[in-house]
N, C-alpha and C positions, 0 to 999 in steps of 0.2 A: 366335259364330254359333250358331243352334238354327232347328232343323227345324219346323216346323210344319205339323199337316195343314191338308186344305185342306178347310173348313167354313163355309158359311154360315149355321148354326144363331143362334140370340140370343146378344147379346152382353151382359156384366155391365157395368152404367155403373160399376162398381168398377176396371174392370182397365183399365189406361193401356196404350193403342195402341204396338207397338213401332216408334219414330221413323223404323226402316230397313230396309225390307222388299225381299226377291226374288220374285215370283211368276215361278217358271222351270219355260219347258215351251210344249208348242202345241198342248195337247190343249182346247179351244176352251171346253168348257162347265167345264171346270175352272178355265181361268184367269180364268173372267167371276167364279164363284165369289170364287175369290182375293181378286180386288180388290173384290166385295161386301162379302165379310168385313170386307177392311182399313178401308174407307170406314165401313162401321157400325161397327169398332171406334172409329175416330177420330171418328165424332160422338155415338157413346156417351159418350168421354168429355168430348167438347165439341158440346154442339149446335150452336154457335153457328159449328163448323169451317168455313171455308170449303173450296169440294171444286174442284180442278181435274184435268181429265183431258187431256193432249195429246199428240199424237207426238211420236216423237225427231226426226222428220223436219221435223214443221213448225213449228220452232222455231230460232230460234238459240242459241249459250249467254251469251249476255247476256238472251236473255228467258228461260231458264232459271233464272238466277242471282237476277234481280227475283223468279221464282214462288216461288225457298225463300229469301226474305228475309221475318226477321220482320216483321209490322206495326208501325206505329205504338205501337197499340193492345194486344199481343203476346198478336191475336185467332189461335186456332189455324190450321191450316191441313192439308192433306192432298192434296197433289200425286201421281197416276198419268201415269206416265211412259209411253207404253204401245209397241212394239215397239222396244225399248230397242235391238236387235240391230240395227238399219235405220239408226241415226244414224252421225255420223262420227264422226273421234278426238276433235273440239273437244267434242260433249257429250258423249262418255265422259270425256274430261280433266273438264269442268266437275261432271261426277256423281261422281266420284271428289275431287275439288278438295273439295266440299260433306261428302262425308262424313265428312272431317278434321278438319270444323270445322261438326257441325251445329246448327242454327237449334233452340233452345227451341218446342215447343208445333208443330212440324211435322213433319208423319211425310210421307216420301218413299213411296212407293209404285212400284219397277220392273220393268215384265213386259219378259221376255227370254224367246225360243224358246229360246235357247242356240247361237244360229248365232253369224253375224256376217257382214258385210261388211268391214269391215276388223280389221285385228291386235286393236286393243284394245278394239274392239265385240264380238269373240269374248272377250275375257280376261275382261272387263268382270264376267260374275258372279263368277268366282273372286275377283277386287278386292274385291266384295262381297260376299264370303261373310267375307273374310280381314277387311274392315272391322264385321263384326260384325253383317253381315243376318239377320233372319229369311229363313231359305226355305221358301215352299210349293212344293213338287215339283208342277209338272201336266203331266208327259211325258206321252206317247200312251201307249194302252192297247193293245196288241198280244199280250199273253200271254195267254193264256186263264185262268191262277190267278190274273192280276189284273184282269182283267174279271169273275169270278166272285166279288172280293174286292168288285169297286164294285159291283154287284149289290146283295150283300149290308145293306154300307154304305146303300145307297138304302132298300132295304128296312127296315132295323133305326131309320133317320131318319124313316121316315114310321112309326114303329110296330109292325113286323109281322115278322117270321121268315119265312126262307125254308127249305124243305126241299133239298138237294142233289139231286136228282133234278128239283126246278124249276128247278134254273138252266140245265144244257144245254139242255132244253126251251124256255127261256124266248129263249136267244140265237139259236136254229132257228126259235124264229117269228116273232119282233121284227131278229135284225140285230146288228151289232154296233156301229152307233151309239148313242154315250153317252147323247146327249138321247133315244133312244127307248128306251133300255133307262131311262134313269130316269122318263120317263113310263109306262111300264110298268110299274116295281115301284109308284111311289104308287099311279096304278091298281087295280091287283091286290091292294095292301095295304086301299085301300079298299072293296072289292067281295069279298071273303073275308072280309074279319072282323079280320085279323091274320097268320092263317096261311095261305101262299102252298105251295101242293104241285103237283107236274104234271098233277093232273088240273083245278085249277085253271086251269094256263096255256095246257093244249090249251080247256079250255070257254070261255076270256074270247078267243083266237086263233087260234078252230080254224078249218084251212085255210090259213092265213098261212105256214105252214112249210113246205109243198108249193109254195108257189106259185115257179112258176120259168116262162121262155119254153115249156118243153116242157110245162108242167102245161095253160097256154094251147093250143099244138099238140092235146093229146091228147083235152082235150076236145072241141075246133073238129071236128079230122076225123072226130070220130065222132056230131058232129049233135048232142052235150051242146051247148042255145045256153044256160041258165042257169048251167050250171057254166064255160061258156066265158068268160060275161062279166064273172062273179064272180070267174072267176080273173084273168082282164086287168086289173080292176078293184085287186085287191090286187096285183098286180104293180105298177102305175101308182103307188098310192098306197107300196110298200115303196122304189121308186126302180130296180126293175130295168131296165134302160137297152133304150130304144126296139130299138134293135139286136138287141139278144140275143131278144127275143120276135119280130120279123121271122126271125132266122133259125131260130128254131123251127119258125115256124110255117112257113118258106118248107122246111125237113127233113122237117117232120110230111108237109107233103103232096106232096114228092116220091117221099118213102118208100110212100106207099100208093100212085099210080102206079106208081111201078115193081115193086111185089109184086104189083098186081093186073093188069098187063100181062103179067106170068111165069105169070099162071095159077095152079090150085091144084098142090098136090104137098108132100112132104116137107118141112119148113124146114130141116133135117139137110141135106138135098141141094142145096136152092135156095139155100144161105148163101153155097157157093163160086161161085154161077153169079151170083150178086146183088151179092158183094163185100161182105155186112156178115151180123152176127152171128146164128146162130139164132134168140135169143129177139125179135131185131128182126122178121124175119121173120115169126114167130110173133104178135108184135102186130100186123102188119102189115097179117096176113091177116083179124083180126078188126074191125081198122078198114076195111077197104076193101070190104064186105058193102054198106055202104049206098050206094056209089059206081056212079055210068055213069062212059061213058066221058067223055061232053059235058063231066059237071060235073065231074070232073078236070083237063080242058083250062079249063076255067073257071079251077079254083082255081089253076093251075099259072100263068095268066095274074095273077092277086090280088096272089100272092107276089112275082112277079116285080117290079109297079106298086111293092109296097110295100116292097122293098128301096130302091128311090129316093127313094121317098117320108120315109121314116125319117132318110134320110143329106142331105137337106136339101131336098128336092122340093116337104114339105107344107111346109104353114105350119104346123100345129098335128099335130105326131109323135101326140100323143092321142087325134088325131081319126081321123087314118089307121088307126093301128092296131085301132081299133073298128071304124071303117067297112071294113078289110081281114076279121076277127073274123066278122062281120056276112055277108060274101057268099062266106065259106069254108063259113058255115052255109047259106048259099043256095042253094051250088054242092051239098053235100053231100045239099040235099033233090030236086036235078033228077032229072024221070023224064021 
């Protein structure tokens, strides 16, 4: 058994596909990777491969057993197994059965999360690793020295260097989704030159790193209606969940009613009379200058519509939340 990384870069029509692969892991843009790789290595070295791709589920292992039988013809072949962990023992016994005795001119191809449903659907990579698989690791990426590694990796495949200082930067504006972090560094690889530094990632992103439900609230209640909707906008499109920006926005404007019903005075004094923190207070008081009283009762009524609205009321959470956005600015300009 030997490791392999996980690369879809060109492949040399020199180099013979290895017949018994694991792509193990569930990190999604990696294991698509994987089985690219394997498939371009297998019709590099035969065009002529035929390519099959099927579940472990929808198959039985007699139509298994037909897929990695040679042809006639002992025309190649390249079989992808794909959620190998989903099957039962009959095709982990037949996948194991096969690799004691494999077929000339077919390379097997198995993705495996690494779970399983049963005993030997869990065992099943170790079977293959012991029968002499290639593996490409595609676990999740959940550490942060290895998501600053795929980064990197992304960057250095399309060409370009990243400076360390770009990369925190880069995970604060983008996310830490893979596919948007690798659309990002090609991006930035192309739109720089090569060289990717943070002032780079804040010019090609700037604003995307703030954007949170409260970046939405802060501008709304304070009658910002182009930053408001810039921000909703990037919010929408990063995937911050409908929710979280209702209840921003339904915070944002509680909070300034109830500061500006308290009156002016100390925020030092007003914190314990109010129940939340000076500096709250203290923004509180500077959003709430453009406020009546009407169109507080207004917004207070918005927030309320659009807590329902969000949790399944509208039809379209997008629409709501704009059209919520839209008469928080409304309410904020009533005289």
């Amino acid at each position: 058994m030997r490791e392999a990384a996980c690369d879809d870069g060109p492949v040399s029509a020199t180099v013979s596909p290895d017949p018994l692969q694991l792509v193990l892991g569930d990190e999604e843009l990696l294991v698509e990777r994987a089985v690219r790789a394997a498939v371009a290595a297998a019709r590099a070295a035969d065009v002529q491969a035929d390519h099959s791709r099927v579940r472990a589920t929808d198959l039985t292992p007699a139509e298994l057993v037909e897929l990695l039988s040679p042809s006639l013809f002992a025309d190649g072949r390249v079989v992808v197994l794909e959620a190998a962990q989903d099957g039962g023992k009959e095709i982990a016994d037949a996948v194991l059965a096969y690799c004691r005795q494999p077929a000339e001119g077919i390379v097997l191809v198995v993705q495996h999360s690494g779970g399983g449903r049963s005993k030997v659907a869990k065992e099943l990579p170790a079977a293959l690793r012991k029968a002499g698989a290639t593996v490409v690791d595609c676990a999740k990426i959940t550490k942060p020295a290895d998501r600053d590694g795929f980064i990197r990796d992304e960057v250095r495949r399309a060409g370009g260097k990243i400076e360390a200082a770009a990369l925190a930067a880069l995970v604060e504006a983008v996310g830490t989704d893979l596919r948007e972090l690798a659309a990002a560094a090609s991006q930035l690889v192309a739109d720089t030159g090569g060289t990717v530094d943070k002032a780079a990632v804040h010019r090609y992103y700037q604003g995307r790193a703030e954007v949170t439900g409260f970046a939405v609230a802060d501008r709304a209640v304070l009658g910002d209606e182009a930053g408001a909707i810039e921000a909703l906008r990037w919010a929408m499109q990063l995937g911050v969940p409908h929710v979280l920006v209702a209840d921003a926005l339904a915070d944002g404007v509680r909070t300034v009613a109830k500061v500006a019903s308290a009156g002016r005075g100390d925020p030092f004094r007003m914190a314990g009379e109010l129940g939340m923190p000076p500096w709250k207070v203290k923004k509180a008081q500077g959003q709430a200058r453009g406020w009546t009283p009407d169109g507080l009762a207004e917004a207070l009524r918005v927030v309320a519509v659009l807590n329902a609205d969000v949790k399944g009321a509208a039809a379209n959470a997008d629409y709501a939340l704009e059209r919520a956005v839209l008469h928080i600015l409304a309410a904020q300009r009533h005289r």
